[in-house]
N, C-alpha and C positions, 0 to 999 in steps of 0.2 A: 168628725175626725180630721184632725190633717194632713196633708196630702204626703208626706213620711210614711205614717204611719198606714195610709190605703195602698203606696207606692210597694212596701215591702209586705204587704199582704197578698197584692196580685204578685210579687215575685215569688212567693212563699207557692202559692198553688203552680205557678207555669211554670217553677224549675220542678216544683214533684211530680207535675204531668208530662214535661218532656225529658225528667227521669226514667219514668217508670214506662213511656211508651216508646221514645227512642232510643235514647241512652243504655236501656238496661236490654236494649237486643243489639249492640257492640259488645263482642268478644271475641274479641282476635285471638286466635291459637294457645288460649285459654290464660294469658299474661295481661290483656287490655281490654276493661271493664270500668270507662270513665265514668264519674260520680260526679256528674254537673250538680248536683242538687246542693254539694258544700260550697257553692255560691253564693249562696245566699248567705250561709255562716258569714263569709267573709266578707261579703258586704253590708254586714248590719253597722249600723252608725255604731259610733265610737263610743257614743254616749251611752249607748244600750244598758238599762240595768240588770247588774249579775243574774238574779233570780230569771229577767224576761229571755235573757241572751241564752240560759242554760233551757228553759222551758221553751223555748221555740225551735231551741236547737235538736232538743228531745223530740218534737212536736214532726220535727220533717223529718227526720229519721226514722218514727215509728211511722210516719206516713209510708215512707218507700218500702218497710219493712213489712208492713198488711199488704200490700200490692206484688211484694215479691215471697214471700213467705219464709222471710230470712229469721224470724223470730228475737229479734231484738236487736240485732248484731249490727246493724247501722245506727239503732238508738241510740246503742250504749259508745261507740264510737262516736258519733255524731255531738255526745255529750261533753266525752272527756275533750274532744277536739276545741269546744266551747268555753269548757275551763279553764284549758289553758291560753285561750286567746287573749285576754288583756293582758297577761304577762309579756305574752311571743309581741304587741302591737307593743308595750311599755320597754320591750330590749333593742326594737326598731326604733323606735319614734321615743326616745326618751326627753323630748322637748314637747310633745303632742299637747297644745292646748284643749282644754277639755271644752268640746262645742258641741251641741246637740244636731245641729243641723249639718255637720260633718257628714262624710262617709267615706270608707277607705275605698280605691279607687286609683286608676291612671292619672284620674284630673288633679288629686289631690297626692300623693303618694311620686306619683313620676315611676314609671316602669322597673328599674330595679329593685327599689324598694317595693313594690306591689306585687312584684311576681315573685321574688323572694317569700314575702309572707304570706304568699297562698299557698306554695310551695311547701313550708314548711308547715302549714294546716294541714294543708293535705296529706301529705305523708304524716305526718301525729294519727289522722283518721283512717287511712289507707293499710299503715301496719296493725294499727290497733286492730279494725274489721278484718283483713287478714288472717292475724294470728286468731283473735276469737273463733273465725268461721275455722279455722283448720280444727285450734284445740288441740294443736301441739308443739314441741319446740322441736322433733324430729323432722318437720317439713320447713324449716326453718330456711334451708336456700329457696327452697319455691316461692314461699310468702316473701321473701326479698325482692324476688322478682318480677312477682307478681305487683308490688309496694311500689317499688320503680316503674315497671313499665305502666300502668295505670294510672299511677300520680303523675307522672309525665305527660301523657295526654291528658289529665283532667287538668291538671293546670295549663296547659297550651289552649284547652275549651275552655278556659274561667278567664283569662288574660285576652281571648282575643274575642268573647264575646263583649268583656268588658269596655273592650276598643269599638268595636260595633255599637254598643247604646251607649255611649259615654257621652255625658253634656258637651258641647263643644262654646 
């Protein structure tokens, strides 16, 4: 195996493991509940193909899902957040040469553009899991809020871990 593909496998396990044992005992006054685990979403290479990008995507969201006993509801979030990712990277990056060895990132991207598009992952995944878990459009200010203040700190934890291990 290449070192890619081992690199984003130990990422695949350490963000599900310090989802599900850190991350998912953060719940501040029931609005901030960060989801470090859509890190890995968005730092899969660019080159990712559709089927592996949607199926790994699937993959860690049913992981936090058995571990939290959400019943799909990260899965299915986790999923659509995946589909729509080479569109949301193709309306950023509409010059984006297609490189296998790429990865989106600070090093590559430069911080507005990267935090932007995590940003925007994140919240796609964040309302989505929301709305699902309520299952309704009556709590519709809540899951606003809950969308916002969550996705805010998951992306402040996906941006500034990304600055932490970033190649230099």
């Amino acid at each position: 195996m290449n070192r890619l593909v081992l690199l984003n496998i130990a990422r695949f396990l350490l963000l599900l493991l310090l989802q599900v044992f850190v991350f998912n005992h953060i719940n501040y006054v029931g609005y901030v509940n960060p989801f470090i685990f859509l890190m890995f979403v968005v730092l899969l290479p660019f080159e990712t193909p559709g089927w592996l990008l949607l199926l790994s995507s699937f993959s860690i969201g049913l992981g936090v899902d058995l571990f939290t006993g959400s019943l799909g509801v990260h899965a299915s979030a986790t999923t659509l957040t995946a589909f729509l990712r080479p569109t949301i990277l193709h309306q950023l990056m509409p010059k984006l040469e297609k490189n296998s060895t790429v990865q989106p990132g600070l090093n590559f991207m430069g911080l507005p553009t990267f935090t932007l598009y995590t940003a925007i992952l994140v919240f796609i995944h964040h309302f989505a899991f929301f709305t699902i878990e309520s299952w309704s459009f009556s709590e519709i200010g809540y899951t606003l809020l809950r969308t916002l203040f969550s996705g805010f700190f998951t992306v402040l934890f996906i941006v500034m871990l990304d600055f932490i291990f970033r190649k230099k």
